[in-house]
C-alpha positions, 0 to 999 in steps of 0.5 A: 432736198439736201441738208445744205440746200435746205440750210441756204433757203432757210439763211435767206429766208430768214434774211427776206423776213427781216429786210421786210421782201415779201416776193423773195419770201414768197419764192423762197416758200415755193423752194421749198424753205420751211417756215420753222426753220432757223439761220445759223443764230437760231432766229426764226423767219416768223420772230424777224418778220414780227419784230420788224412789224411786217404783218403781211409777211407774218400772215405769209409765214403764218399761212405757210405753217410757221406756228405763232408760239415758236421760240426764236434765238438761243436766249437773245430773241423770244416769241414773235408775240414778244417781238412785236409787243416790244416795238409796239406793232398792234397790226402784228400783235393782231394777227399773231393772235388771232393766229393762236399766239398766247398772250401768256407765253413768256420768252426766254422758256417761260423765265422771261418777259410777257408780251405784256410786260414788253408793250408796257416797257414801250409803253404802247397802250393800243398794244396793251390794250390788244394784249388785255383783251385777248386775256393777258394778265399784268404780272401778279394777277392770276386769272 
């Protein structure tokens, strides 16, 4: 597949996770759309599903090979763990775990927030509570 092509199927893949259309999403994967690729803000289709709290969608990106710890956006954004957490979506925080995402993984490169730190800021305590028992540690604590 050409450059161009590939750059449109990522575009719309993108834009399809964040509107939250899992068909289009769905078409779009069998295009031939990568599920770690960017649009042009650097925003990945796992980070835009997950902040949105579409977590069937996640679980679509997931079992397509987006990988749960991918840093999306160039300095404006973070992980998908960080995205959910921060709006307090406990589904997608869920299975963005169970998917492998590190509940330590701070944004920003390691220089930002915690998924913990942004569910806290919500507050969201079933998020919280999530993020505790998959082994997140409050700032401070070491393990």
């Amino acid at each position: 597949m050409n450059r161009r092509r590939q750059k449109k199927l990522s575009q719309h893949l993108v834009s399809a996770a964040t509107f939250g259309d899992s068909t289009r999403i769905t078409t779009l994967l069998r295009a031939g759309a990568g599920p770690e690729t960017t649009d042009t803000e650097g925003t990945t289709p796992l980070y835009a599903a997950s902040v949105h709290g579409a977590t069937g969608n996640v679980l679509r990106l997931l079992a397509a090979g987006a990988l749960p710890d991918t840093e999306s956006g160039r300095g404006a954004e973070g992980t998908p763990l960080c995205g959910a957490a921060c709006w307090g979506h406990v589904e997608t925080v869920r299975a963005l775990l169970a998917h492998g995402a590190d509940p330590q993984l701070r944004e920003d490169h390691g220089t930002g927030r915690s998924p913990l730190e942004w569910a806290m800021a919500g507050p969201y305590p079933e998020t919280i509570d999530v993020l505790l028992a998959a082994g997140a540690q409050p700032s401070g604590t070491v393990a």
